[in-house]
C-alpha positions in Angstrom: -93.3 -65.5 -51.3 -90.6 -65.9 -49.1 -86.8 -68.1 -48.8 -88.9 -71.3 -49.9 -91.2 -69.8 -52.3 -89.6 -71.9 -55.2 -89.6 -75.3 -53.1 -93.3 -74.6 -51.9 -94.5 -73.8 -55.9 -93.4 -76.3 -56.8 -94.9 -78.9 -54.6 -98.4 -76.8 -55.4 -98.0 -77.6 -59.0 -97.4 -80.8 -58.9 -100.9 -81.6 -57.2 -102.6 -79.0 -58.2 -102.3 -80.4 -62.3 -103.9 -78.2 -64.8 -105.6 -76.1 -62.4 -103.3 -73.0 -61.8 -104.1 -70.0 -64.1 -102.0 -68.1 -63.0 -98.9 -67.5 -60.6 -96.7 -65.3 -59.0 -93.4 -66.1 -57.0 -91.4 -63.5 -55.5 -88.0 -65.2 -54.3 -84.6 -64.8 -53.3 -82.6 -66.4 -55.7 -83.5 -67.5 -59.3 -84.9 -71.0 -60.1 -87.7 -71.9 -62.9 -91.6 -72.4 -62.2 -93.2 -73.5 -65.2 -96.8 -71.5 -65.6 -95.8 -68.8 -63.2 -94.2 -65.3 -63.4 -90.7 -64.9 -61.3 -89.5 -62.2 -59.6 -86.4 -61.3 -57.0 -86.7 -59.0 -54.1 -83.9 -57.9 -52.0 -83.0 -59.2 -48.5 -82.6 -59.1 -45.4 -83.2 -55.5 -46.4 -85.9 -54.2 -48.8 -84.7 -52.0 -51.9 -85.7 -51.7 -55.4 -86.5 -55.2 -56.5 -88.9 -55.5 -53.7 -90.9 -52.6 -54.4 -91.3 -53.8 -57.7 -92.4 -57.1 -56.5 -94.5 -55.8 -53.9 -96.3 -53.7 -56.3 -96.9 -56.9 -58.7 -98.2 -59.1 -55.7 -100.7 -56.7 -54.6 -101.6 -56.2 -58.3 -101.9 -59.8 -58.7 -104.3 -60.3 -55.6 -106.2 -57.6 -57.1 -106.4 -59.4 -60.5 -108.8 -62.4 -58.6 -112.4 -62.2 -59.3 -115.4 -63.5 -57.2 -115.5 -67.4 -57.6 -111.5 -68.1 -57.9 -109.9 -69.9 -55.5 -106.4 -68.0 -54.2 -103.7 -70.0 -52.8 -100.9 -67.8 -50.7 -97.4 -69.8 -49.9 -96.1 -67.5 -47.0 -92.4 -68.7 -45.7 -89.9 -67.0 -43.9 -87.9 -64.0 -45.8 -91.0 -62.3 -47.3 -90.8 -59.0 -45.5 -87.8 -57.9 -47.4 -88.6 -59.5 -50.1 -91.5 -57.5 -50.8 -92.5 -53.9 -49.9 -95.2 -51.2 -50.7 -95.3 -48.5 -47.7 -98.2 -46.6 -46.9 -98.4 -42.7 -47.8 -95.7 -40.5 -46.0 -93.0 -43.4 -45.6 -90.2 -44.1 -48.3 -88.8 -47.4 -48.8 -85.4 -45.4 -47.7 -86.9 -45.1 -44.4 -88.3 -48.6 -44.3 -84.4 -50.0 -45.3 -83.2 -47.6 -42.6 -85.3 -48.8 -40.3 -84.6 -52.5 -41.4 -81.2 -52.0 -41.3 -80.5 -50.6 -37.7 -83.0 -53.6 -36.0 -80.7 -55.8 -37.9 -77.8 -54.3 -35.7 -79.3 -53.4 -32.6 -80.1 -57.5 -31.5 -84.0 -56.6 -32.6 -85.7 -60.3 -31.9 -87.4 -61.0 -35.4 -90.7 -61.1 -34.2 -90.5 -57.8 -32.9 -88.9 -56.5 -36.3 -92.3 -57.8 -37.8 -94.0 -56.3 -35.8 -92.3 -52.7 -37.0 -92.8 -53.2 -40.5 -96.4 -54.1 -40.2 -96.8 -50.7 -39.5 -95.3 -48.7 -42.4 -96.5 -51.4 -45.4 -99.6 -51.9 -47.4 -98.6 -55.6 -47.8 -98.2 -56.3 -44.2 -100.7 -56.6 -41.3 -103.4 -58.3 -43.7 -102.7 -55.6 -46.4 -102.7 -58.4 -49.1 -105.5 -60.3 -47.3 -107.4 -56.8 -48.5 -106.2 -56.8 -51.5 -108.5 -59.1 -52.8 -111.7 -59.0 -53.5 -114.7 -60.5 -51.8 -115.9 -63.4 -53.0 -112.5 -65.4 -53.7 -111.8 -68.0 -52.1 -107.8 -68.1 -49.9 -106.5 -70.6 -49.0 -102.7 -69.7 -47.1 -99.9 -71.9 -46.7 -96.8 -70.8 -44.3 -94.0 -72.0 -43.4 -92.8 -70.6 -40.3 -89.1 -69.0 -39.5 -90.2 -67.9 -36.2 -90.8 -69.6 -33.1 -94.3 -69.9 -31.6 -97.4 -71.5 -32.8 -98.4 -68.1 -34.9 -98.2 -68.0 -38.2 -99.8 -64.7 -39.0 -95.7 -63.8 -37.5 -94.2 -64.9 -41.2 -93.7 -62.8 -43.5 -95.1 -59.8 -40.6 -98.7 -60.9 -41.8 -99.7 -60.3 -45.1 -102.3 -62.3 -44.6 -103.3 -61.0 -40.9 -107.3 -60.4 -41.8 -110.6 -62.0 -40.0 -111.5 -63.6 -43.5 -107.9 -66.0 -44.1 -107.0 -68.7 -41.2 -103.6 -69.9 -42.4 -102.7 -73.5 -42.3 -99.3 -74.2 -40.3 -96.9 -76.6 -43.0 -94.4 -76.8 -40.4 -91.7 -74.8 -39.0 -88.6 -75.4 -36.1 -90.4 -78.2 -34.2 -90.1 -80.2 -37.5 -86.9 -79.9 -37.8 -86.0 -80.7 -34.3 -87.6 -83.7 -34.9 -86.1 -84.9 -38.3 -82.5 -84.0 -36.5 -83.7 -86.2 -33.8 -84.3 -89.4 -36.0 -81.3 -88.5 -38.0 -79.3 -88.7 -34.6 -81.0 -91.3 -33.0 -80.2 -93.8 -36.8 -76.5 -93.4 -35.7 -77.0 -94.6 -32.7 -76.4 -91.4 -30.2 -79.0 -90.9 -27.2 -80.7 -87.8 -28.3 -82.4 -84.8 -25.9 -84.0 -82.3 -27.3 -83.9 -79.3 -25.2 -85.7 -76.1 -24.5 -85.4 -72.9 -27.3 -82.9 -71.0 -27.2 -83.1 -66.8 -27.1 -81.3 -63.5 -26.2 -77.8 -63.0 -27.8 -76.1 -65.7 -29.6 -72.6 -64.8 -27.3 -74.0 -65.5 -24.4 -76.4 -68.5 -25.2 -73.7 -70.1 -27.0 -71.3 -70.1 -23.9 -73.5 -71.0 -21.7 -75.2 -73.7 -23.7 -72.1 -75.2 -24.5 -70.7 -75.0 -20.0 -74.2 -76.4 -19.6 -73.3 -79.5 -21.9 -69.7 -79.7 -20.5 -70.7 -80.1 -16.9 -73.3 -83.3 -18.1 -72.5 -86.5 -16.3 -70.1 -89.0 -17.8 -71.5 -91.8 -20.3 -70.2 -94.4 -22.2 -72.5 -93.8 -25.1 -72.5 -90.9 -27.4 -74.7 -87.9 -26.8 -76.3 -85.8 -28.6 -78.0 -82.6 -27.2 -80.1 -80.3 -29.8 -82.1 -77.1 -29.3 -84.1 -74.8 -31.9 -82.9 -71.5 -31.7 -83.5 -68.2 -33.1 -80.6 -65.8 -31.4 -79.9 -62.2 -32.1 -76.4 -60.4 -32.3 -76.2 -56.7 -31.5 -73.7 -55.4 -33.7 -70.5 -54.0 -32.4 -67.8 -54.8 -34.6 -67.1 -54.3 -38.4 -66.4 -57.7 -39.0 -68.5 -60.5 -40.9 -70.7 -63.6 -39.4 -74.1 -64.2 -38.5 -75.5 -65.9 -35.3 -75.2 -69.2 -35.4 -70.9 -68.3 -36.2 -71.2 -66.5 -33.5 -73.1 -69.1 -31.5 -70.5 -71.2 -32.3 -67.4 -69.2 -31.8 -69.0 -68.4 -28.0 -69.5 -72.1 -27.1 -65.9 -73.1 -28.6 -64.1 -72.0 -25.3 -65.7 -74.1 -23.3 -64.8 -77.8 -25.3 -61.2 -77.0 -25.2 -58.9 -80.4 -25.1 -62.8 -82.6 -24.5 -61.5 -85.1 -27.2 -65.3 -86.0 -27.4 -67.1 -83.0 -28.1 -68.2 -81.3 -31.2 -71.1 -78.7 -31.3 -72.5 -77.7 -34.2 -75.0 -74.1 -35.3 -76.6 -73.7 -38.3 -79.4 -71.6 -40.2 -81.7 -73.9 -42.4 -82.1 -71.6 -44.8 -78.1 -71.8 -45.3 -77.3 -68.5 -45.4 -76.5 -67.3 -41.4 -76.3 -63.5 -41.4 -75.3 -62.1 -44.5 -72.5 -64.6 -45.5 -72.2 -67.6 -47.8 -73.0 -70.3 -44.3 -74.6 -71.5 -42.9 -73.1 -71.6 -39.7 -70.3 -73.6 -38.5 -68.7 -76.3 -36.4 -66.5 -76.3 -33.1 -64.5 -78.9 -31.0 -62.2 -79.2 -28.3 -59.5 -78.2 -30.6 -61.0 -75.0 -32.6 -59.8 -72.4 -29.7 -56.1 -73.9 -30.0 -56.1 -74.7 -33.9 -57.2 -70.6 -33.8 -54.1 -69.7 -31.6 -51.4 -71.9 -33.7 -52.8 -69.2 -36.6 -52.4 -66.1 -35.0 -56.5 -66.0 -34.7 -57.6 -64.4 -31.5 -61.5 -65.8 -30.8 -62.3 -63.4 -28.3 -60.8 -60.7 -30.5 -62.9 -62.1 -33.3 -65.8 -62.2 -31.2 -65.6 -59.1 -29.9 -65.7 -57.4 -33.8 -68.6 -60.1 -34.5 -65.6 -61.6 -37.1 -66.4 -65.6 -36.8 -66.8 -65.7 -40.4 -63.3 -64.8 -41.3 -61.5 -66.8 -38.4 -64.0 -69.7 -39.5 -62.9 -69.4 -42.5 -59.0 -69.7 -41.7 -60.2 -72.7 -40.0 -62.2 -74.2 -42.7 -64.6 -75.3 -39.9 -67.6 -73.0 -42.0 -70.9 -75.1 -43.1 -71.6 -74.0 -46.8 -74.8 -76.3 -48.0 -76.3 -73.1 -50.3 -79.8 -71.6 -49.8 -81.7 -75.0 -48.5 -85.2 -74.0 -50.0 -86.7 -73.8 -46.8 -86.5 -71.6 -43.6 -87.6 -73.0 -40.3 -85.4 -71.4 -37.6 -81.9 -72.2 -36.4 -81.0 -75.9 -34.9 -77.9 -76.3 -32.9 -76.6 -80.0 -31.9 -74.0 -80.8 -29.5 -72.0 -84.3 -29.4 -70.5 -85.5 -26.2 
């Protein structure tokens, strides 16, 4: 279950053999699984589709008898991708809910923590679901920061009698961005995570790089990050656009600088990017346009002057969800 739910099957049937009996993967966008039943949910906010899968995964958990051996792939995404609320809450209430924590800067792990409370998925509620006696083994692969993976997904599988194994999450990718860098020859620093609002971290990130010593070699600078953006405008963008738009004042005319946001899931916020990528001449490129960025910023628009720009990063959904990276070159 989850953004990587097709990526993660996948890999389980391939060693696994002729072992699986039976499967269910509850995803965000189509892909085939031979041997094991599909379905979509909805995202980032639950409706139909993830009631209905909801209701088939605790159904399927269920289904397990004493002697089988259960194995749960838990990535980033689940929570709206599946939903069953207790008595006396609606799934209205749980996408209202959903919906103004989206707007309101709600960090993610405190959004999790919310919809724990109103589901019978959440909070170990699938962990429950099956019966004593089976064996569960739970896979995740995290989207949050922190060593806790009982955070993904808001814990379906939160219970005394599952200890999930940790696949890998942000560090991992840090460290693969590193290498990457590093193979092209740039001196790399990994620095500390990033947090709080993506308008303000991305400015000050990007002053913070700006004020760095002179060197003749190339530099690159790269943080995990998992922002927020409290929603004030109408516009489109997500937080790493809006990471980026922040930090773009700050490189004007540096003929040498180039900072880059991105979600590696792909999809930043609810647009078709990732993210995107700034340099010292974005701001003025903007300008000569008619573009306004701290007009755009202000109505959380960095899609749409992005866009204009072509400076967006459109990979597609990745197949995996491990956090934000940003990288800066100097």
């Amino acid at each position: 279950m989850g953004k990587a739910a097709a990526a993660m099957t996948q890999g389980l049937l391939e060693v696994a053999d002729d072992r699986v009996v039976s499967g269910l993967a509850v995803l965000k966008h189509a892909a085939e699984l031979v041997g094991v039943r599909i379905l979509l949910g909805d995202h980032p906010v639950p409706a139909q589709r993830s009631l209905v899968a909801g209701a088939a995964m605790l159904d399927a958990a269920a289904e397990a008898e004493p002697g089988d051996t259960v194995v749960a792939l838990v990535s980033g995404g689940a929570s709206a991708l599946l939903e069953a609320p207790v008595p006396g809450i609606s799934l209205a209430d749980i996408a209202a809910m959903t919906e103004a924590r989206l707007r309101d800067g709600t960090p993610i792990e405190a959004l999790n923590r919310a919809r724990r409370r109103g589901s019978r998925l959440k909070g170990g509620g699938l962990a429950r679901a099956i019966p004593v006696g089976v064996t569960v083994h739970v896979v995740v692969l995290s989207d949050v920061l922190g060593p806790d993976p009982h955070l993904v997904g808001s814990g379906p599988f939160d219970d005394a009698r599952v200890q999930p194994h940790l696949l890998a999450g942000n560090t991992q990718a840090l460290e693969a961005a590193a290498a990457a860098a590093s193979a092209l020859g740039a001196e790399v620093e990994v620095t500390a995570t990033m947090r709080g609002e993506a308008r303000v971290e991305g400015a000050r990130w990007a002053q913070s790089l700006m004020m760095a010593p002179p060197t003749d070699a190339v530099r690159c600078t790269i943080a995990g990050a998992e922002t927020v953006v409290t929603v004030r405008g109408e516009g489109r963008g997500g937080r790493n656009q809006e990471f980026a738009l922040s930090a773009a004042p700050a490189l004007i005319n540096n003929p040498h600088a180039l900072l880059v946001s991105l979600a590696t899931d792909g999809e930043d916020g609810p647009t078709d990017a990732a993210g995107a990528a700034v340099d010292g001449t974005t701001v003025l490129r903007a300008l000569e346009r008619g573009l306004d960025p701290d007009d755009h910023l202000r109505r959380n628009d960095s899609y749409t002057l992005f866009g204009a720009l072509d400076d967006l990063l459109r990979p597609g959904p990745t197949g995996t969800n491990v956090c934000d990276i940003a990288l800066a070159f100097s």
